[in-house]
C-alpha positions in Angstrom: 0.4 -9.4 24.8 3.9 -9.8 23.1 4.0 -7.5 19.6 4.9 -10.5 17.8 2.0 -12.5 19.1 -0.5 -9.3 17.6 0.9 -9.6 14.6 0.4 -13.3 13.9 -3.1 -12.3 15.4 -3.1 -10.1 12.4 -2.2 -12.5 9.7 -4.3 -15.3 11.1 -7.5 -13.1 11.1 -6.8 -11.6 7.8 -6.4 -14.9 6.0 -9.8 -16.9 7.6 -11.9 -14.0 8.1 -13.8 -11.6 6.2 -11.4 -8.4 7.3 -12.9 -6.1 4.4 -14.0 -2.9 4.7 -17.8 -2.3 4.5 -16.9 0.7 2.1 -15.4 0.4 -1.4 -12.6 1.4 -3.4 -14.7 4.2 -5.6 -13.0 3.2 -8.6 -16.0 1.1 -9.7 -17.2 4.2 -10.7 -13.8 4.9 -12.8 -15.2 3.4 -16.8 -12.5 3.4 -19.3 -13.4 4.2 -23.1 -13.2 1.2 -24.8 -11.1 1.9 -28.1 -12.5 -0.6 -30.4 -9.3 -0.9 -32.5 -5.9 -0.8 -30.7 -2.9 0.8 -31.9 0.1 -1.2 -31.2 0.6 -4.9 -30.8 0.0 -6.2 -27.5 3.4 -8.2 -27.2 5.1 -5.1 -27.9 3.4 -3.2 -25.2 5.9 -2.6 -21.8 5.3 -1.9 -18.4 8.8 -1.4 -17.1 8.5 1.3 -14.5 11.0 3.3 -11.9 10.7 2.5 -8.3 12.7 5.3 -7.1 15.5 5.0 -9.0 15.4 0.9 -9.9 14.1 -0.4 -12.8 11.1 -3.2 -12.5 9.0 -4.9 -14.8 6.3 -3.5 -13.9 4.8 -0.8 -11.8 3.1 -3.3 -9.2 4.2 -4.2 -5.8 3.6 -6.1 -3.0 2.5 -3.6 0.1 4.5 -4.7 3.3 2.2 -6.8 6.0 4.1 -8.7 8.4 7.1 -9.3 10.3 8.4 -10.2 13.6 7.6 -14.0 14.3 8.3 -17.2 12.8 5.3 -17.3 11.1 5.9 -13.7 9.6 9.5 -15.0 8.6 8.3 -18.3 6.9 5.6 -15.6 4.9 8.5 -12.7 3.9 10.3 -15.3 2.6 7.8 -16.3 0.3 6.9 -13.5 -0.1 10.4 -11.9 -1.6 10.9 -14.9 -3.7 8.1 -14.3 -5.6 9.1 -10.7 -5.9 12.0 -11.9 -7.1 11.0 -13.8 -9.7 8.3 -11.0 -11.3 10.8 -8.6 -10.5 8.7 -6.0 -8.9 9.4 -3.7 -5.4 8.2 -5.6 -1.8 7.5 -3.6 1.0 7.8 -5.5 4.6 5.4 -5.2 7.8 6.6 -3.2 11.1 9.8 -3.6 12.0 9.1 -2.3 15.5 8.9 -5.9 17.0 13.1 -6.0 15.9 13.7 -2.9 17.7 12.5 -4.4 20.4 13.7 -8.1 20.3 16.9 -7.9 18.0 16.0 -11.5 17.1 13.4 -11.1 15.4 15.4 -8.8 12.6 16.1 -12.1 10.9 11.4 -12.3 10.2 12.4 -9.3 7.5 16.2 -9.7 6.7 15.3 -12.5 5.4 14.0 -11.1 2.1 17.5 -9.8 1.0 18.1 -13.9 1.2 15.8 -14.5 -1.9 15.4 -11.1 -3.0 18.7 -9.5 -3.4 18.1 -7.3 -6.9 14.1 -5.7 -6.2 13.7 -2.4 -4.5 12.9 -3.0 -0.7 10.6 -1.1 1.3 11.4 -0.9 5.2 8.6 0.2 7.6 8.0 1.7 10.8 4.7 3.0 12.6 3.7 6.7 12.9 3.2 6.0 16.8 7.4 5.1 17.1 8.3 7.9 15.1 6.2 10.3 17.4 8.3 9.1 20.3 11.2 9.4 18.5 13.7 6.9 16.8 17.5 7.7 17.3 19.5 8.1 13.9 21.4 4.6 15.3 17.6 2.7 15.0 16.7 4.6 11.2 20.2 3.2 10.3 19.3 -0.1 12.0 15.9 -0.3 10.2 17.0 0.5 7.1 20.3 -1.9 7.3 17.9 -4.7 8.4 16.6 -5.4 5.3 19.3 -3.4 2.8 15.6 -0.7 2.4 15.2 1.4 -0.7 13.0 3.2 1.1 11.4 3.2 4.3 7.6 3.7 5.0 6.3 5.5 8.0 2.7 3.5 8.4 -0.3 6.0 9.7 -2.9 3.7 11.0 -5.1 6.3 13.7 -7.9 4.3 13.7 -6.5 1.4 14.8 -4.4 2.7 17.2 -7.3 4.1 18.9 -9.2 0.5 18.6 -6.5 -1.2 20.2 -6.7 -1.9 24.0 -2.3 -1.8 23.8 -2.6 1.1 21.0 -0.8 4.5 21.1 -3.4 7.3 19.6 -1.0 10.0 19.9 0.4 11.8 17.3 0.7 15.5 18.3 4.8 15.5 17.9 4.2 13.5 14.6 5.1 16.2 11.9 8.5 17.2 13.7 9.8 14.1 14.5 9.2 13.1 10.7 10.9 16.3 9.6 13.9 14.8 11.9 13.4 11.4 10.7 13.7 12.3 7.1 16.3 14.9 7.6 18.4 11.2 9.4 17.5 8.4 6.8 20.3 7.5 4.7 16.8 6.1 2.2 13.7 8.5 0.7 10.9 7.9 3.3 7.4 7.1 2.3 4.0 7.8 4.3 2.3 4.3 4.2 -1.9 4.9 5.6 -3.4 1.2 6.5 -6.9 1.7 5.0 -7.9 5.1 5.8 -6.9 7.1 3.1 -5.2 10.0 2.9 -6.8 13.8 2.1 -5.5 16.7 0.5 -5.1 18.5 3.7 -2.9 15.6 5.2 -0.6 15.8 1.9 0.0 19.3 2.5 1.5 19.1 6.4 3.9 17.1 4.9 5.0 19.0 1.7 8.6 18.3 1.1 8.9 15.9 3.9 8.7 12.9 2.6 9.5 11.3 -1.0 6.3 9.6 -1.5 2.8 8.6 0.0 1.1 5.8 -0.5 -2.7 6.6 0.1 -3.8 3.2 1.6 -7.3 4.0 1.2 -10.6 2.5 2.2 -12.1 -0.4 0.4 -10.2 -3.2 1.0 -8.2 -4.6 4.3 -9.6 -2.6 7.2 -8.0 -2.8 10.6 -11.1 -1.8 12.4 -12.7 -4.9 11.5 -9.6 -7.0 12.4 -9.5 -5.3 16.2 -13.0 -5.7 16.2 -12.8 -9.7 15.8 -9.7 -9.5 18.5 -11.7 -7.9 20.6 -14.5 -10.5 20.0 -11.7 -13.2 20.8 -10.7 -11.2 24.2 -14.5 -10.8 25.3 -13.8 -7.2 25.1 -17.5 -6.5 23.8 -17.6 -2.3 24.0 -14.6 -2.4 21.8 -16.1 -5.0 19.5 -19.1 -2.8 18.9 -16.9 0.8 18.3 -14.9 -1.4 15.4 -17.7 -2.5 13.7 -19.2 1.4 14.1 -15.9 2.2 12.2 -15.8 -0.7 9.7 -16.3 1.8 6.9 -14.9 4.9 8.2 -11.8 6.3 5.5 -11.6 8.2 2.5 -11.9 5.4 -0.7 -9.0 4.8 -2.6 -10.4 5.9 -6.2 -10.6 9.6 -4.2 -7.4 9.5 -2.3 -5.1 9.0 -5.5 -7.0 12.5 -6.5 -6.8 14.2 -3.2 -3.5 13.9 -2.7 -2.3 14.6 -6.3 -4.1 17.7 -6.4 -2.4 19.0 -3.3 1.4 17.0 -4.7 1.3 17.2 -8.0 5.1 15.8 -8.2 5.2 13.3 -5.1 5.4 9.5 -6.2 2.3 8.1 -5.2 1.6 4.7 -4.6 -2.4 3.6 -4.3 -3.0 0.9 -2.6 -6.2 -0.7 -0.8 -8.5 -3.0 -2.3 -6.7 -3.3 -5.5 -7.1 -6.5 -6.9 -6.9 -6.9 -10.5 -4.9 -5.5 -13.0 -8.0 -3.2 -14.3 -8.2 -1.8 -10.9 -4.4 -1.1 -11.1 -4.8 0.7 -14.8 -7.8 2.6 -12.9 -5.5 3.9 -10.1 -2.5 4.6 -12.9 -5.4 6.8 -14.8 -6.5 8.5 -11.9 -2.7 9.7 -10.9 -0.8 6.7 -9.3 3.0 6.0 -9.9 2.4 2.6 -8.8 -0.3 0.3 -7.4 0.6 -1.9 -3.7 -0.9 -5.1 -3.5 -1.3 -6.8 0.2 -4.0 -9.4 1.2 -4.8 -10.8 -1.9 -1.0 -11.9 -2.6 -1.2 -13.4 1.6 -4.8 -15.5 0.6 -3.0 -17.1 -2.6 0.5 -17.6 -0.5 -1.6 -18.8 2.8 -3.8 -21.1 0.5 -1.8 -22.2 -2.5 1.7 -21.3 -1.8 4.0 -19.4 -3.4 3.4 -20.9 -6.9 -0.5 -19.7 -6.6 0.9 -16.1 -5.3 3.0 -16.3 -8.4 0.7 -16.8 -10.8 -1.9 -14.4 -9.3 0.2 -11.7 -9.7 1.5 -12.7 -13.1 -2.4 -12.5 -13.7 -2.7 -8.8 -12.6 0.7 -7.8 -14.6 -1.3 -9.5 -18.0 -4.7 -7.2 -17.0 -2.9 -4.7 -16.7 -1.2 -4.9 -20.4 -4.7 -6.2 -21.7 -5.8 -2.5 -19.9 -3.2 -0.6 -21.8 -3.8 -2.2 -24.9 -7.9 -2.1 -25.1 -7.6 1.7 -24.2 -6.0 2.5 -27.1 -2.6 2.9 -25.3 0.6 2.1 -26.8 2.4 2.6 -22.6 1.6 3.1 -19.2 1.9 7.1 -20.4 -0.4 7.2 -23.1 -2.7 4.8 -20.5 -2.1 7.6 -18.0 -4.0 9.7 -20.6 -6.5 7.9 -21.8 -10.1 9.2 -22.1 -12.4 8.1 -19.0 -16.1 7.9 -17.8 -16.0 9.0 -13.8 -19.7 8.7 -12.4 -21.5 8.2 -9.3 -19.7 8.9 -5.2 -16.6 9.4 -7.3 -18.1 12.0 -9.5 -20.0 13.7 -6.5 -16.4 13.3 -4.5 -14.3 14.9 -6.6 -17.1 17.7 -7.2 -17.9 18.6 -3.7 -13.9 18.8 -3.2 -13.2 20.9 -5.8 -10.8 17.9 -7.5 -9.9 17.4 -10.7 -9.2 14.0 -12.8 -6.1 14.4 -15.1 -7.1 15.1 -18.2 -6.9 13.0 -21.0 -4.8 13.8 -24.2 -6.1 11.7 -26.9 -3.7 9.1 -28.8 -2.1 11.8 -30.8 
């Protein structure tokens, strides 16, 4: 099976079936304290926010999913207009399938079409990097879509799920010491619905610029191999995906894992974030920024890009609603403000010996 042909496999799946994980995110158990009378205004309240360097409006962005077929170009497209137009960071899918086939660099370079101002996130799979990419193809990767950054995706599980998969990742920490030493770009580690622990942050300690902790509670790949596998009368396979449908750290406790062990790195949560309370939640809990995947590809899929549009406009206006009901004057103050952590979180975060940044009060 041709990489591009998986990866519309992928998309189709993950727009008209159920491809959630059977865990959750954890941050239902995140409560802020409601403070009954607000101090500023909530027109004058801003969430412009650094994406490495580039100012956006806010600090939301749309986590990278596809690339690499015609269908994959038609949705990037989309995709980086309405980027474009909220003025917030994108992140693209794989670009392995244009190392391959150099045709199919135009399924990502087509963002910089209709997205030439936002930050741009180029991506790349753990399993390449292990092999190793000459500096010509980090150059290439990174020149393919004019990258800000470029994300290294760690997705183990479904590497290990997939009949075509590559579970192999022993040369993975020096070939990403080599890979980051070669980018002309900050590179990012980008998990796919596992989550990341503290003890993963720490192998890569001054490595890499960021992580985003892709945790468990929202998109998980297990379940998409195991309905490819149900396609493919591969029934043994079905079964171990559905034995792993929940398997992953949740995203609530991956923001906290990995900022205890990286208290500076820029962290992005993402998995299973859908609103903009969840995306206050993760910014409480220790995120620079909140990545936002399938439910931008359900309203683009199903609506266009106008419904994507507004949907994300939606999540911006929570958030500020967030900010503003919390007492909160910015994303610092919200960042600070006082929270209620109960339940798996709580019992998380105790067995691990975490801790939740404290509070501050409103000064």
């Amino acid at each position: 099976m041709s990489i591009s042909t998986r990866k519309d496999d992928h998309v189709l799946l993950s727009v008209k079936e159920r491809v959630t994980s059977s865990a959750t995110t954890l941050l239902e158990d995140v409560i802020f304290v409601h403070h009954t009378i607000p101090r500023c205004a909530l027109a004058d309240i801003s969430l412009e926010s650094d994406f490495l360097g580039k100012a956006v409006s806010a600090p939301v962005m749309i986590s990278g999913m596809t690339g690499g077929s015609p269908l994959a170009e038609k949705i990037n497209r989309s995709l980086a207009a309405v980027a474009q137009k909220l003025k917030i960071p994108l992140g693209v899918g794989s670009q392995r399938a244009a190392l391959v086939d150099r045709e199919l660099a135009r399924t990502f370079s087509v963002v910089r079409d209709v997205a030439p101002d936002i930050p741009v996130v180029a991506n790349i799979g753990a399993s390449q990097v292990s092999r190793g990419l000459s500096a010509s193809q980090v150059l290439e990767l990174v020149e393919m879509v004019r990258a800000d950054a470029l994300a290294v995706h760690l997705n183990p599980l479904q590497e290990a799920l997939q009949p075509e998969g590559e579970p192999d990742m022993r040369s993975f920490i020096e070939k990403l010491r080599q890979l980051a030493r070669e980018s002309p770009v900050p590179v990012l580690l980008k998990q796919t619905g596992e989550g990341f622990s503290r003890e993963a942050a720490l192998m890569v300690k001054g490595l890499v610029k960021g992580i985003d902790v892709g945790g468990a509670g929202g998109t998980s790949f297990a379940v998409i191999e195991g309905l490819r596998a149900r396609l493919r009368g591969l029934d043994e396979l079905e079964e171990m995906a559905s034995t792993f449908a929940s398997w992953g750290i949740p995203t609530a406790a991956s923001i906290l894992e990995v900022r205890s062990a990286l208290p500076d790195i820029f962290l992005i949560a993402s998995g299973g974030l859908t609103t903009g309370v969840d995306v206050a939640k993760a910014l409480r809990l220790g995120a620079d920024f909140a990545g936002i995947a399938r439910p931008v590809l359900l309203k683009l899929y199903y609506g266009g890009e106008q419904a994507a549009e507004r949907y994300l406009r939606r999540v911006v206006s929570e958030l500020r609603v967030a900010v503003f009901l919390t007492g909160s004057c910015s994303l610092e103050e919200l960042r600070k403000a006082p929270v209620i952590v109960k339940g798996l979180l709580k019992e998380w975060v105790l067995q691990r010996g975490l801790e939740i940044p404290r509070g501050a009060g409103y000064g």
